[in-house]
C-alpha positions as CSV (number, residue, x, y, z in Angstrom):
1,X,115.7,-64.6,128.2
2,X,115.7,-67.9,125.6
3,X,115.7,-71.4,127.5
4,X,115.2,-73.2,124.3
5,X,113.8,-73.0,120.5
6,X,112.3,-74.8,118.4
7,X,112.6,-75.3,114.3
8,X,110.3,-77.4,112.1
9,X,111.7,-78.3,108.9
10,X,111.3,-80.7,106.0
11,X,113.7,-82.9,106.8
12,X,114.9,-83.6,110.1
13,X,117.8,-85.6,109.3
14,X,119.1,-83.3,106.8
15,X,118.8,-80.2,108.6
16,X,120.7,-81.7,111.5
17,X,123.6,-83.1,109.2
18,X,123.9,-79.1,107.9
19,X,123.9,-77.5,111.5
20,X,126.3,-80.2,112.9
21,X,128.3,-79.1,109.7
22,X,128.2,-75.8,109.9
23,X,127.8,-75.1,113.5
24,X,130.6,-77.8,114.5
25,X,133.2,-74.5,115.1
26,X,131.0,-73.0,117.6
27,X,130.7,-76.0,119.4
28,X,127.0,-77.4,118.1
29,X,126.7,-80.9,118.7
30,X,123.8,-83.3,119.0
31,X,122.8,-83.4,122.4
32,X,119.9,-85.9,121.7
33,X,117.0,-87.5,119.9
34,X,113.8,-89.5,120.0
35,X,111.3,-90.5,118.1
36,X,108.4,-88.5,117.1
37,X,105.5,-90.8,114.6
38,X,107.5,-91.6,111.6
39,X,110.5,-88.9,112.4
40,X,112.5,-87.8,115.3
41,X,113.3,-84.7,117.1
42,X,116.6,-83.8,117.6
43,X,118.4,-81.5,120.4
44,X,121.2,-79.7,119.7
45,X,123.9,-78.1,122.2
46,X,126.5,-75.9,122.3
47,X,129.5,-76.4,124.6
48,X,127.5,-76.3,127.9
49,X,126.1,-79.7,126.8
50,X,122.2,-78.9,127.2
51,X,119.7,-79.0,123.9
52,X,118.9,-75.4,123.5
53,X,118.1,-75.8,119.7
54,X,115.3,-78.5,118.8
55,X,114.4,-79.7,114.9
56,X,111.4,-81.0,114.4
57,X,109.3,-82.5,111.5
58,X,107.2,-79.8,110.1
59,X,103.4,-79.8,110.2
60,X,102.5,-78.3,107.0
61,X,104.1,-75.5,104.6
62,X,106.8,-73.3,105.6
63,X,105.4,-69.6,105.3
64,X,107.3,-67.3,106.9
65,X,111.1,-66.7,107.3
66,X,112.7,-67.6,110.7
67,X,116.2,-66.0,111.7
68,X,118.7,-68.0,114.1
69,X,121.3,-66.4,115.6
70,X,124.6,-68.6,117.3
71,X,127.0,-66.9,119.4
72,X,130.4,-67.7,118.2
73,X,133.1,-67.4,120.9
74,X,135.5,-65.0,119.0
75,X,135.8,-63.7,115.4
76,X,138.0,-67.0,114.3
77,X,134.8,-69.0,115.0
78,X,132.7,-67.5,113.0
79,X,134.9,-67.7,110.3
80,X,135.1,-71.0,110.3
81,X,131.5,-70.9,110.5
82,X,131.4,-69.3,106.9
83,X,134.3,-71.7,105.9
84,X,132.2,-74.3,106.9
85,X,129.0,-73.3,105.1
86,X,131.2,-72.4,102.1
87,X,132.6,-76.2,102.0
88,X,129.0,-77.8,102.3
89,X,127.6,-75.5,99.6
90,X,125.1,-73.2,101.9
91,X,123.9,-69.9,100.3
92,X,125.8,-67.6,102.4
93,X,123.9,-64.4,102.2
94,X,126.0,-61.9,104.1
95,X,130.1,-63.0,104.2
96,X,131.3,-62.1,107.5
97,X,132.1,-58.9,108.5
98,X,131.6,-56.5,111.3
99,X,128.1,-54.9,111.3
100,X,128.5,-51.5,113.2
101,X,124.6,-50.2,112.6
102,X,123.6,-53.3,115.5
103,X,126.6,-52.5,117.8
104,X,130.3,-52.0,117.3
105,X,132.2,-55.1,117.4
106,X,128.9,-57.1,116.1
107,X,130.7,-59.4,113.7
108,X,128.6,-62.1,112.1
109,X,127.7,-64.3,108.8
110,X,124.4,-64.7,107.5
111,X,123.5,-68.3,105.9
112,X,120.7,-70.0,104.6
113,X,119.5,-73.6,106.1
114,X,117.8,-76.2,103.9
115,X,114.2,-74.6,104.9
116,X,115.1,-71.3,103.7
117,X,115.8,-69.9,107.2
118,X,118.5,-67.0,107.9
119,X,120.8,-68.6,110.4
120,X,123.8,-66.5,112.1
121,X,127.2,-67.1,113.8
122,X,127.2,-64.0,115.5
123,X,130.6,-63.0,118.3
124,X,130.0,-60.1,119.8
125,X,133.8,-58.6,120.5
């Protein structure tokens, strides 16, 4: 249903530094960037190579919460997603686990980015 989304945050650079990070074990790369006024934009991709996941320099104050979800290719991944986060000092808000109430085999971790977004690595085995 998605094609691609976009995320304005506080600090471009940083933000993609922490996904790169985080997201390396599912494959999230940067795909590309360009200028934008003062800042860039930068695409990021998964495996398939094409920027699904855009940051962007925010406009104004954040005032709402925005949740994320990845889709990690098996249960390994998003561990390593979480061992990741751990290692770069992300708030992890929910330690992976499986989460029968959204399906069973829904087995995810919950993090928080630098703009106070819930961001998932979700496998659905």
């Amino acid at each position: 249903m998605l094609d691609h989304l976009g995320v304005q945050v506080a600090d471009v650079e940083a933000s993609a530094a922490l996904y790169q990070r985080v997201f390396a074990p599912i494959g999230l790369r940067e795909a590309m960037r360009f200028p934008a006024g003062d800042d860039v934009v930068v695409g990021m991709a998964g495996p398939e190579g094409q920027p699904e996941f855009w940051l962007s320099s925010a406009r104004g104050g954040e005032t709402r919460e925005l949740h994320v979800a990845f889709r990690a290719p098996d249960r390994d991944a998003v561990d390593a997603v979480h061992a990741a986060a751990v290692d770069a000092g992300v708030e992890v808000l929910h330690e992976p686990r499986e989460w029968p109430e959204y399906h069973p085999g829904y087995y995810a971790v919950f993090l928080r980015d630098p703009d106070g977004h819930n961001v998932e690595a979700v496998h659905h085995g």
